[in-house]
DSSP file (Angstrom, degrees, kcal/mol; ACC not computed):
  #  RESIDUE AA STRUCTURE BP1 BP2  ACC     N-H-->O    O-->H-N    N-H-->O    O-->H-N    TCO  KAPPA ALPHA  PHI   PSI    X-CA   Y-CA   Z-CA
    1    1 A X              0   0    0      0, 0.0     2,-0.3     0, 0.0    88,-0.3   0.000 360.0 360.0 360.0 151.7   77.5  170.8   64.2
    2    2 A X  E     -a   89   0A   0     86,-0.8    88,-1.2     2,-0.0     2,-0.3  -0.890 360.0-157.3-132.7 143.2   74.9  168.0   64.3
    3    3 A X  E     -a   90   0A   0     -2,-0.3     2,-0.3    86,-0.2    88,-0.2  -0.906   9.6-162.1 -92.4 130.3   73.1  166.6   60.8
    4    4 A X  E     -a   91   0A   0     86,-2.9    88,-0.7    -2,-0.3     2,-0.2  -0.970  26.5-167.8-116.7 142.7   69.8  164.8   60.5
    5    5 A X        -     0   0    0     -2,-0.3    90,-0.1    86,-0.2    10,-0.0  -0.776  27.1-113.4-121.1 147.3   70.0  163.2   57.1
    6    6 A X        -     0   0    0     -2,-0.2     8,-1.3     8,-0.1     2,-0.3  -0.511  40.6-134.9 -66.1 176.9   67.4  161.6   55.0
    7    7 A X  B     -H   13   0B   0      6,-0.2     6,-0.2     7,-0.1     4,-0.1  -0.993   8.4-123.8-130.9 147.5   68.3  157.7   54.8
    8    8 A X    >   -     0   0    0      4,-6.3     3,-0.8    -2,-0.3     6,-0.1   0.059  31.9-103.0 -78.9-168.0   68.2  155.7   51.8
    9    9 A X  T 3  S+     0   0    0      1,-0.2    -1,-0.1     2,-0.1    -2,-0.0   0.876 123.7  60.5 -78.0 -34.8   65.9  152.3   51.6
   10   10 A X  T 3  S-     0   0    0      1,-0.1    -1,-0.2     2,-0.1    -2,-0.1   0.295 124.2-106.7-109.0  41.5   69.2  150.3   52.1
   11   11 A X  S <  S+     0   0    0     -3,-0.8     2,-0.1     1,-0.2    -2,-0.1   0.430  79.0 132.2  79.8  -5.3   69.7  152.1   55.6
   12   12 A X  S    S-     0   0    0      1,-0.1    -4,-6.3    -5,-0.0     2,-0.3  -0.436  72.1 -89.0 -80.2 153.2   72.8  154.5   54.1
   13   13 A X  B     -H    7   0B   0     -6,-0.2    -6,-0.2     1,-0.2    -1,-0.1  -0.549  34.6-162.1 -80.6 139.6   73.1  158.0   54.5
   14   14 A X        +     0   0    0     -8,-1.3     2,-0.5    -2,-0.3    -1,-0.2   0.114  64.4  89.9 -93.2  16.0   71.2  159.7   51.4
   15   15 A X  S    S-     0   0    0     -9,-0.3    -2,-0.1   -10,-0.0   -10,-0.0  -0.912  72.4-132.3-124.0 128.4   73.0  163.1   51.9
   16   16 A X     >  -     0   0    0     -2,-0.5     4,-1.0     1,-0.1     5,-0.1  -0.196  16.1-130.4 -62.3 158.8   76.2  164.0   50.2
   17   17 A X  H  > S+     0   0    0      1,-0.2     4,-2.8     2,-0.2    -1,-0.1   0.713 108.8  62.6 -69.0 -20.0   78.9  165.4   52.0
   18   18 A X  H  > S+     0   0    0      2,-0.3     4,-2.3     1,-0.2    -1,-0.2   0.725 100.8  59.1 -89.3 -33.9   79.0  168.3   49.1
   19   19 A X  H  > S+     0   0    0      2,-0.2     4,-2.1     3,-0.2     5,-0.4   0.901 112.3  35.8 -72.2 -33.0   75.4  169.3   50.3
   20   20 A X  H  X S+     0   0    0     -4,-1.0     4,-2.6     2,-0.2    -2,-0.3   0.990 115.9  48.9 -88.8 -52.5   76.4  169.9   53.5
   21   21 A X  H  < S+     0   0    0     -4,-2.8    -1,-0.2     2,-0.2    -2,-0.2   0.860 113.9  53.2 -23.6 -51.7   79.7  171.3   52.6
   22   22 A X  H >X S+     0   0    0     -4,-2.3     3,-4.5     2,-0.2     4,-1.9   0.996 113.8  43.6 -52.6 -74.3   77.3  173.6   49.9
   23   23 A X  H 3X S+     0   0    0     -4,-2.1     4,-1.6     1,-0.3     5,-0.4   0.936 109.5  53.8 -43.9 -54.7   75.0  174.9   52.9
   24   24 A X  H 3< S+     0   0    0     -4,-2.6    -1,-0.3    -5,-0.4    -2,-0.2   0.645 111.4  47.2 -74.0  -3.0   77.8  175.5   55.2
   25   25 A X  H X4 S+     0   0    0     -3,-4.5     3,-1.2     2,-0.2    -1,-0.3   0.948  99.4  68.8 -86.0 -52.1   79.4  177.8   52.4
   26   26 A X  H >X S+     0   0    0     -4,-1.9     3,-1.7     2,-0.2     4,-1.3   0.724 103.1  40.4  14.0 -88.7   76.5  179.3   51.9
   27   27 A X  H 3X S+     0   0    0     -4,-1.6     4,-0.7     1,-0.3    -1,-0.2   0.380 102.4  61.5 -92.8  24.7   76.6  180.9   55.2
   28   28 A X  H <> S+     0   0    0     -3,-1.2     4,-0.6    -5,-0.4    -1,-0.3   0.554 104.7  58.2-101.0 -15.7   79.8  181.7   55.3
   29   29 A X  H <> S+     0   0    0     -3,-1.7     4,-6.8    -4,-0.3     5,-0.2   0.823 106.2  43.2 -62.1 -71.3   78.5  183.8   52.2
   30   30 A X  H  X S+     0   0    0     -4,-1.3     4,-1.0     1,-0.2     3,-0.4   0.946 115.6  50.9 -74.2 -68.9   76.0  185.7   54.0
   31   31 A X  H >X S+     0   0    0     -4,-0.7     4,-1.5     1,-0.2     3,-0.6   0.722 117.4  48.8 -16.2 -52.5   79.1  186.3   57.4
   32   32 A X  H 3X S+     0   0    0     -4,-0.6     4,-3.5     1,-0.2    -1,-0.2   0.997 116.2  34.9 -67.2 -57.9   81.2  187.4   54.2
   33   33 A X  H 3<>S+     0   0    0     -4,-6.8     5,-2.5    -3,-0.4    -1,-0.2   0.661 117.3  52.9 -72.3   4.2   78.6  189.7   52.9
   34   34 A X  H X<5S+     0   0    0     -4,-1.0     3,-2.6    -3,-0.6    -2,-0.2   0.993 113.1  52.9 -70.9 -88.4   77.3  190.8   56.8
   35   35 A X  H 3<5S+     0   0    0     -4,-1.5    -2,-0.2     1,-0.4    -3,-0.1   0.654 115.5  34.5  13.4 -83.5   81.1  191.6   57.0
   36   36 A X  T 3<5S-     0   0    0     -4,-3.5    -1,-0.4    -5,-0.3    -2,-0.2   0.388  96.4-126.6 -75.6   0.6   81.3  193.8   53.8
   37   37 A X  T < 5 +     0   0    0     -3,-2.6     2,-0.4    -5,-0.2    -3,-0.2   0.716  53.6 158.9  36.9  47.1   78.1  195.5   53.9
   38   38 A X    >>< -     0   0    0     -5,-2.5     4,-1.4    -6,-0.1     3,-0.9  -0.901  23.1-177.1 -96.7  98.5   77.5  194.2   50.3
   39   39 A X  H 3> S+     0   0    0     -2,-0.4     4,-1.3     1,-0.2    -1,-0.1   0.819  77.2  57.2 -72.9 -19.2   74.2  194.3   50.0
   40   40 A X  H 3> S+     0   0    0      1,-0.2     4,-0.6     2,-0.2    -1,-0.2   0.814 105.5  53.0 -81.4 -16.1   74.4  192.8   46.2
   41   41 A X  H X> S+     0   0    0     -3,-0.9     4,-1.1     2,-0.2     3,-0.9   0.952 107.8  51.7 -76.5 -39.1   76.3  189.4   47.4
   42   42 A X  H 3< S+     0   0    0     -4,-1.4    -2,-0.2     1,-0.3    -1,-0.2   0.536 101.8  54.5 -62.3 -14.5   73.9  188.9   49.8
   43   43 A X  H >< S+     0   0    0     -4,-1.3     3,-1.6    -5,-0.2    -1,-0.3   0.625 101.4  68.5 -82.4 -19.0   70.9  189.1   47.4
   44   44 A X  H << S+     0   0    0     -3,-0.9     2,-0.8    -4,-0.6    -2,-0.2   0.956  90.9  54.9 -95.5 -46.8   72.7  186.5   45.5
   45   45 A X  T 3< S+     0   0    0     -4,-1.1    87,-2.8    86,-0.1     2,-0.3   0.339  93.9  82.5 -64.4   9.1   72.3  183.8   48.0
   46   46 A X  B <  S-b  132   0A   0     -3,-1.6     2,-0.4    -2,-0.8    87,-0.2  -0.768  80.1-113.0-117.3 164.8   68.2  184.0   48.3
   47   47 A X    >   -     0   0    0     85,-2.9     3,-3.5    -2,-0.3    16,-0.3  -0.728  33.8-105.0 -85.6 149.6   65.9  182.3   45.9
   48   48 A X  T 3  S+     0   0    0     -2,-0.4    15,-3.2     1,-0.3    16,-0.2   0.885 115.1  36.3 -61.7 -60.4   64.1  184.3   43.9
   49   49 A X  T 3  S+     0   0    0     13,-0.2    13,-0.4    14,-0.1    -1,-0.3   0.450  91.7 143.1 -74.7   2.7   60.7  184.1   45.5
   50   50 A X    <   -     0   0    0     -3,-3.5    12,-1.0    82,-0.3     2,-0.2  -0.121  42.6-133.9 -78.7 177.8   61.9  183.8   49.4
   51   51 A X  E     +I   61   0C   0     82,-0.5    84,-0.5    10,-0.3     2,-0.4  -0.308  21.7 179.9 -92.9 162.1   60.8  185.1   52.4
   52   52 A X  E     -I   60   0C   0      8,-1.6     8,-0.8    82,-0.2     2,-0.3  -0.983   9.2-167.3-143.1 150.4   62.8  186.8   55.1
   53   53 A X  E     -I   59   0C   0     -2,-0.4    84,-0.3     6,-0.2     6,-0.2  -0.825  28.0-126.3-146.3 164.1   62.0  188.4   58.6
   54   54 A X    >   -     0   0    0      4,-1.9     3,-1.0    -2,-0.3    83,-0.6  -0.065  29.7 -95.4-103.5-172.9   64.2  190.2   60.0
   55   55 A X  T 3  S+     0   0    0      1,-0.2    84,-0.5    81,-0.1    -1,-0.0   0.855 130.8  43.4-127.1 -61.0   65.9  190.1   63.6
   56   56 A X  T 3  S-     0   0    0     82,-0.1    -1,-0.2     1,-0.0     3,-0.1   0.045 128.1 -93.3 -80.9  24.1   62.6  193.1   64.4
   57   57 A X  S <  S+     0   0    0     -3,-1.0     2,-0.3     1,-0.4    -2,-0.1   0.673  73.7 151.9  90.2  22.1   59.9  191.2   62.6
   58   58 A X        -     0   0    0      2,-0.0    -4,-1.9     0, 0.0     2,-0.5  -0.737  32.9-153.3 -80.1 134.9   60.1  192.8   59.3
   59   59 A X  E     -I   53   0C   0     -2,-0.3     2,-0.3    -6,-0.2    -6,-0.2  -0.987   6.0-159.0-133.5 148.4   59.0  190.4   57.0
   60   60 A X  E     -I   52   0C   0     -8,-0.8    -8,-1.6    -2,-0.5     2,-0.7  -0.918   2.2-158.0-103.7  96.3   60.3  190.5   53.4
   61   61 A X  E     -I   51   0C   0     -2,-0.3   -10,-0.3   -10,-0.2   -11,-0.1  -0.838  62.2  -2.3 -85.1 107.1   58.3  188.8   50.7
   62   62 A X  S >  S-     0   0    0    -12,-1.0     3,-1.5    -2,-0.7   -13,-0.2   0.183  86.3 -83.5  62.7 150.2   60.6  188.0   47.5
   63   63 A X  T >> S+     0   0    0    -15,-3.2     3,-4.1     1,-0.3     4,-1.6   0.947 125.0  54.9 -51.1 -83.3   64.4  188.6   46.5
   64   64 A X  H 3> S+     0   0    0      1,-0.4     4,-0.9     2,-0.2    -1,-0.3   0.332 109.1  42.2 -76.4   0.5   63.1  192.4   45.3
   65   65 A X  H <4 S+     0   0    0     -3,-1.5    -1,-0.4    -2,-1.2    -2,-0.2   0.214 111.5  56.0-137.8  14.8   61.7  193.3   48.1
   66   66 A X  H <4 S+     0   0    0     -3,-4.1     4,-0.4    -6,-0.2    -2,-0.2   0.420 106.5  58.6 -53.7 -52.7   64.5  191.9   50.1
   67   67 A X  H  X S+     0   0    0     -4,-1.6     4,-1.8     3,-0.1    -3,-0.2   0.825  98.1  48.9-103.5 -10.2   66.5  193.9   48.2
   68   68 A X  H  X S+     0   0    0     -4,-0.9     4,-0.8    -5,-0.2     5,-0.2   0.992 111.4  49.5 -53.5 -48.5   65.2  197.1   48.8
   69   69 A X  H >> S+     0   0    0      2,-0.2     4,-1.9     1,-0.2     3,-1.0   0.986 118.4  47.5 -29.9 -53.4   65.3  196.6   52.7
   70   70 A X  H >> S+     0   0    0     -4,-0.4     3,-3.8     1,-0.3     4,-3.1   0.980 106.6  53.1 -56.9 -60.8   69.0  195.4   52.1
   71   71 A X  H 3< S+     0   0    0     -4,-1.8    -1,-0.3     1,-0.3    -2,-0.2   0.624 116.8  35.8 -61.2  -3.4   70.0  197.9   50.0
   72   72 A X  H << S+     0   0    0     -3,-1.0    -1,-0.3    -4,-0.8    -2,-0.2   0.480 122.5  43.7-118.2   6.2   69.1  200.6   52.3
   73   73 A X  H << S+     0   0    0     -3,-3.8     4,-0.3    -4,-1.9    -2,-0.2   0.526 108.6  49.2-114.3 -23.1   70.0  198.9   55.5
   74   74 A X  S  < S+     0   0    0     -4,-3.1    -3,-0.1    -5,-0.2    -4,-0.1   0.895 102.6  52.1-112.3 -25.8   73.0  197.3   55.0
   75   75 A X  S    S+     0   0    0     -5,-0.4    -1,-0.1     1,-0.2    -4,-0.1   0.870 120.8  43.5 -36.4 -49.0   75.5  199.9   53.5
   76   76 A X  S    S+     0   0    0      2,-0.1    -1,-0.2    -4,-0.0    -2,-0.2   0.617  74.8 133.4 -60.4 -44.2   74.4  202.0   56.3
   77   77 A X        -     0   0    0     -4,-0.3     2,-0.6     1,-0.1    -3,-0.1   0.253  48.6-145.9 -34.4 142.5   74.5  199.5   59.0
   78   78 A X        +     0   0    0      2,-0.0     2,-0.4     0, 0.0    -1,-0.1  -0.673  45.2 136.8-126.7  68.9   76.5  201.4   62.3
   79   79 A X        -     0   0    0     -2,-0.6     2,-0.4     2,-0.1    -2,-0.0  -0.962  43.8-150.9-135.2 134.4   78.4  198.6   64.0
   80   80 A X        +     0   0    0     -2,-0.4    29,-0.3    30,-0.1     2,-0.3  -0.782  61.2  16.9 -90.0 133.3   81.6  198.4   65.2
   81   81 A X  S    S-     0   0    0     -2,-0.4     2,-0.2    27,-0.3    27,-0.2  -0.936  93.2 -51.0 118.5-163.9   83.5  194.8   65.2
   82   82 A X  E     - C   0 107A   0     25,-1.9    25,-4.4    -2,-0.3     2,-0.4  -0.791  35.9-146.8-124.8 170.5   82.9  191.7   63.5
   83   83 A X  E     - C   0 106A   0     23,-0.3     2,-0.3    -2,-0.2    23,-0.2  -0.973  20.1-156.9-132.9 134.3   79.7  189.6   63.3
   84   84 A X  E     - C   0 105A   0     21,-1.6    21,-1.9    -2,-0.4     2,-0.4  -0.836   6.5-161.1-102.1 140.6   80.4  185.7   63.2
   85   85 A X  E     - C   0 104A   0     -2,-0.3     2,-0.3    19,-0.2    19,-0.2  -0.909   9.7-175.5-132.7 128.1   77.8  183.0   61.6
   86   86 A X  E     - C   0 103A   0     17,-2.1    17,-1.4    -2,-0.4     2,-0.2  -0.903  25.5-132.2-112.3 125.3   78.4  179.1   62.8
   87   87 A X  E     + C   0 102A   0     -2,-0.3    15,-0.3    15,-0.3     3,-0.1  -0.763  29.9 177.7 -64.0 151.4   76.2  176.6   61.2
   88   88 A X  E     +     0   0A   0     13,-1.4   -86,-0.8    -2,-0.2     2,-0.3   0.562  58.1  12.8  26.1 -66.3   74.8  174.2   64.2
   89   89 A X  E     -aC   2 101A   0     12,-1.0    12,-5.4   -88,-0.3     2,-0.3  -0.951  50.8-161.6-164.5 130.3   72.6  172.0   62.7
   90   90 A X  E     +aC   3 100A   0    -88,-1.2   -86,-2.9    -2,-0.3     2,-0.4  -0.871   9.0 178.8-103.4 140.0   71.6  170.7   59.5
   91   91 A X  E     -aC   4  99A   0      8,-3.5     8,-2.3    -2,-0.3     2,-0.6  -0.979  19.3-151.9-127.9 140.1   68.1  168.7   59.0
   92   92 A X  E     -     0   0A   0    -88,-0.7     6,-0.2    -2,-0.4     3,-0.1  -0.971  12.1-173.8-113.8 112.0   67.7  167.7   55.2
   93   93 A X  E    S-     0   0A   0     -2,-0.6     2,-0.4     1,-0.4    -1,-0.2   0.825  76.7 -11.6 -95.0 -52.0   63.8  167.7   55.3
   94   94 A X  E >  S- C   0  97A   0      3,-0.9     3,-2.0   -88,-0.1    -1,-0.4  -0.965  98.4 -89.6-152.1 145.9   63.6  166.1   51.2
   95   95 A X  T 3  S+     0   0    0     -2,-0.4     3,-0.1     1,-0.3    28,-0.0   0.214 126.3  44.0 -62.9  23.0   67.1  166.2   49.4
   96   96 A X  T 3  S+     0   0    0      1,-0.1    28,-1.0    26,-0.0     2,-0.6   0.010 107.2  65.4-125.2   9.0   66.7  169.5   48.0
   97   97 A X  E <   +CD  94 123A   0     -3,-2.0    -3,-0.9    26,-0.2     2,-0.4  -0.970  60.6 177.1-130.1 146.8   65.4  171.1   50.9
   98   98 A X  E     - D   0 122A   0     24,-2.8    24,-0.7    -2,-0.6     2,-0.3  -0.992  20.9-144.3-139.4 153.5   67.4  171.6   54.3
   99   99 A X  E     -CD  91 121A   0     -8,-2.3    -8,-3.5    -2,-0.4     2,-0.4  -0.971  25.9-167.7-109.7 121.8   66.6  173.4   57.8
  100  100 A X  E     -CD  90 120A   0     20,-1.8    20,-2.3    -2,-0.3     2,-0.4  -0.959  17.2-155.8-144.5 159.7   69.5  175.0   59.2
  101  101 A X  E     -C   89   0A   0    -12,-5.4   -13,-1.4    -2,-0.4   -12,-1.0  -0.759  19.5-175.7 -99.3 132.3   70.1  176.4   62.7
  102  102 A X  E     -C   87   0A   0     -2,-0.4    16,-0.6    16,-0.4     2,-0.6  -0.927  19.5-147.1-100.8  96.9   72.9  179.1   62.9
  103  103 A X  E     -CE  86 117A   0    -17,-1.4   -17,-2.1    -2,-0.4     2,-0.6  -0.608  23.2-165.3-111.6 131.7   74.2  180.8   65.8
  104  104 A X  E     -CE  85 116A   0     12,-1.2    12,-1.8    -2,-0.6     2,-0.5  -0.789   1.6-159.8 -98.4 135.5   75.2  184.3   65.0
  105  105 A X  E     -CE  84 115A   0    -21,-1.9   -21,-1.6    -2,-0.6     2,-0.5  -0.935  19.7-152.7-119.3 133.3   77.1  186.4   66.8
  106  106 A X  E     +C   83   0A   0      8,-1.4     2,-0.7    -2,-0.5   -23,-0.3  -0.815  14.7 178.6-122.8 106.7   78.2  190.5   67.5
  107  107 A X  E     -C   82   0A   0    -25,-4.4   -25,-1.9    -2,-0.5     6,-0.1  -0.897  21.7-165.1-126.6  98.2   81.6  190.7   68.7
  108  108 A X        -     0   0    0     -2,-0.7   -27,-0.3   -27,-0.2   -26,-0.1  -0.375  33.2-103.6 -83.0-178.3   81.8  194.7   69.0
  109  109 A X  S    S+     0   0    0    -29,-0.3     2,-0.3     1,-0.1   -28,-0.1   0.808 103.9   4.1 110.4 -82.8   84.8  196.8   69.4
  110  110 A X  S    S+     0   0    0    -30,-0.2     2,-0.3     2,-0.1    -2,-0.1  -0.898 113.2  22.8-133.5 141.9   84.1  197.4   73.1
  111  111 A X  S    S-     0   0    0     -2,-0.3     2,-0.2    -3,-0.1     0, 0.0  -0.718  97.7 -39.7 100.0-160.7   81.3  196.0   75.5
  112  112 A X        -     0   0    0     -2,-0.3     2,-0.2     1,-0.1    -2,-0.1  -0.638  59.8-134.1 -96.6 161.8   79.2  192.9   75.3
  113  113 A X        -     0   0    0     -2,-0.2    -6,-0.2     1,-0.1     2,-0.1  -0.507  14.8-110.6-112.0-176.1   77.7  191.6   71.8
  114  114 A X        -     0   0    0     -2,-0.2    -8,-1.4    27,-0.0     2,-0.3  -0.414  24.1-148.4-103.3-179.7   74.5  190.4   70.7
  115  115 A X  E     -E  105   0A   0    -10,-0.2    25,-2.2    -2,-0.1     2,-0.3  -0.960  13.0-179.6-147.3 133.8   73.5  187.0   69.8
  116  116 A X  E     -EF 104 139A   0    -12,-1.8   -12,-1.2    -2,-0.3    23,-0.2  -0.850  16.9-159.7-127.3 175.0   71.0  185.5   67.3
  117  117 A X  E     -E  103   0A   0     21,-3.3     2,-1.1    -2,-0.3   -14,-0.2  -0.529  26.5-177.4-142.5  68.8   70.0  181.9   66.3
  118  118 A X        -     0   0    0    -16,-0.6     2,-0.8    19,-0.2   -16,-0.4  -0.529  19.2-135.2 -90.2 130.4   68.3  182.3   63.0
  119  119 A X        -     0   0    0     -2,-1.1    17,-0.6   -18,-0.2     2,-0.5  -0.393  18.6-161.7 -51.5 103.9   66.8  179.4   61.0
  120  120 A X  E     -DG 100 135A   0    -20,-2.3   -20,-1.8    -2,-0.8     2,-0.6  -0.703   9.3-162.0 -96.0 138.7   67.4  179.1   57.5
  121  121 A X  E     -D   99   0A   0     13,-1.6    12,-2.3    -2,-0.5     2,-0.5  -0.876  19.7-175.6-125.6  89.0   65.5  177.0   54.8
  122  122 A X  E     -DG  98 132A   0    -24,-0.7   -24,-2.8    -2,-0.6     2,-0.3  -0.846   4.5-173.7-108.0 138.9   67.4  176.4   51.7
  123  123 A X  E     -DG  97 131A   0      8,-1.7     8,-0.5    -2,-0.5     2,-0.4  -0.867   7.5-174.8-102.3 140.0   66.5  174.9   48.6
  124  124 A X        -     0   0    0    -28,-1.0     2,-0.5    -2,-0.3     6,-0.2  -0.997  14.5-145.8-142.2 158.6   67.8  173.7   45.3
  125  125 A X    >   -     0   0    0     -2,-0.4     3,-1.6     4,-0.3     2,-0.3  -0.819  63.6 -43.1-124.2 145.2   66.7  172.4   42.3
  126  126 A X  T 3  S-     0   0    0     -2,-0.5    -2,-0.0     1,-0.2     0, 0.0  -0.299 114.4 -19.7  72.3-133.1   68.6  170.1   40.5
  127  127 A X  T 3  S+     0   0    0     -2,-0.3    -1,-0.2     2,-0.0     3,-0.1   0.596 109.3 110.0 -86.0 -30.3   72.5  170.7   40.1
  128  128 A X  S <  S-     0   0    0     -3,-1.6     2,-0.2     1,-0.1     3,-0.1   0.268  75.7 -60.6 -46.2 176.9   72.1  174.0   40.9
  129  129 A X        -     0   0    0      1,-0.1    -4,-0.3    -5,-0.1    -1,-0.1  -0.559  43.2-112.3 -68.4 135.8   73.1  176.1   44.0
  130  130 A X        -     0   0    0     -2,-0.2     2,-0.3    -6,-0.2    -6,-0.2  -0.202  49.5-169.9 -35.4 135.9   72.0  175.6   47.3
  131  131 A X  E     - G   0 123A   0     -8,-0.5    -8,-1.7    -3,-0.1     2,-0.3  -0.978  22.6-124.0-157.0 134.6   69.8  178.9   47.9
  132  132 A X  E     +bG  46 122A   0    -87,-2.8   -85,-2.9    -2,-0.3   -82,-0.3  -0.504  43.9 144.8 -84.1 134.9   68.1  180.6   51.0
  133  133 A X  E     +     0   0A   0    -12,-2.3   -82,-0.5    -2,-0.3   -11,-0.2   0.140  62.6  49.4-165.7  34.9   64.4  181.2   50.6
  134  134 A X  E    S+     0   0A   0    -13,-0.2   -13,-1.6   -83,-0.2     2,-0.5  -0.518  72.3 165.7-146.5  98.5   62.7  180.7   54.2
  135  135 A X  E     - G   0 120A   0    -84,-0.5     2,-0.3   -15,-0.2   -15,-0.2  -0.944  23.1-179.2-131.7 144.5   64.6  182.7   56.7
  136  136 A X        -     0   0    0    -17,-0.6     2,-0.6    -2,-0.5   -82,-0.2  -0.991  14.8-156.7-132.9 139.7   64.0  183.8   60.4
  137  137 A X        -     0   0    0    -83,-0.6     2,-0.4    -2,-0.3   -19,-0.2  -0.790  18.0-170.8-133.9  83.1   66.6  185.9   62.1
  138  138 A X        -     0   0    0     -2,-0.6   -21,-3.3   -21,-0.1     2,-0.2  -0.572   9.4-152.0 -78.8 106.5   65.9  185.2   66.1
  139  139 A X  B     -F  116   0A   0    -84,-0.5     2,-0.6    -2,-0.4   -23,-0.3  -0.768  20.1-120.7 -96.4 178.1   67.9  187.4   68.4
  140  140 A X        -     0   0    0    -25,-2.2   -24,-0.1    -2,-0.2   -25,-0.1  -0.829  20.9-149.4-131.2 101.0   68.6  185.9   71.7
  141  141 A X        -     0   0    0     -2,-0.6     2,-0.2   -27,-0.1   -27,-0.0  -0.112  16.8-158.5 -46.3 122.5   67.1  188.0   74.6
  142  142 A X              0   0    0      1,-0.1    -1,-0.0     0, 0.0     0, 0.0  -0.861 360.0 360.0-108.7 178.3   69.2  187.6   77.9
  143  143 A X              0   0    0     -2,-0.2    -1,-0.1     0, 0.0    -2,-0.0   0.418 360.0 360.0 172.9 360.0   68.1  188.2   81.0
């Protein structure tokens, strides 16, 4: 995994290790809740007002209309196997905002899997939790 960090005025890194530690649980959050095909842990991880699109261009304005998609999409979902998510790279764009690249992965049962690379854009305010609320979910064509 690769970091770009802000840097402070006296040339030290300005990002705790606990932010990046925070993000990287994060998605390990959404793998858990992929995993379980719980759609209500996975709402828990967005900010209230983000955006989504989806892997087929769906795009999803606000947590509520996030969770309806989820909640009728993910119970449902018809894959056999596990789905893996690896953080890549973190970019801390302002210390409450981060860019991070993810590579997700489809490791079915039988056959070959799929692969995505989506970008995620989490925020927090304050002390609070690290929270997703820009997301793009990029699958990765081969060919």
């Amino acid at each position: 995994m690769t970091t770009t960090s802000n840097t402070a005025s006296d040339g030290t890194n300005a990002t705790p290790l606990a932010d990046i530690e925070a993000i990287k649980q994060v998605v390990a959050d959404v793998q858990a809740s992929q995993r379980a095909k719980d759609p209500e842990a996975f709402l828990a991880l967005f900010h209230p007002d983000a955006l989504w699109t989806t892997a087929h261009g769906k795009v999803l304005i606000g947590r509520d209309a996030i969770a309806d998609f989820t909640r009728a999409v993910l119970p449902n979902a018809s894959w056999d196997g596990q789905v893996t998510y690896e953080v890549t790279h973190v970019q801390f764009l302002r210390p409450d905002v981060a860019a991070v690249k993810v590579s997700q992965v489809y490791h079915p049962t039988e056959g070959e899997g799929d692969e995505g690379v989506p970008l995620y854009v989490l925020t927090k305010d304050g002390n609070g939790p690290w929270l997703l609320t820009a997301c793009q979910n990029t699958g990765v064509h081969k060919g």
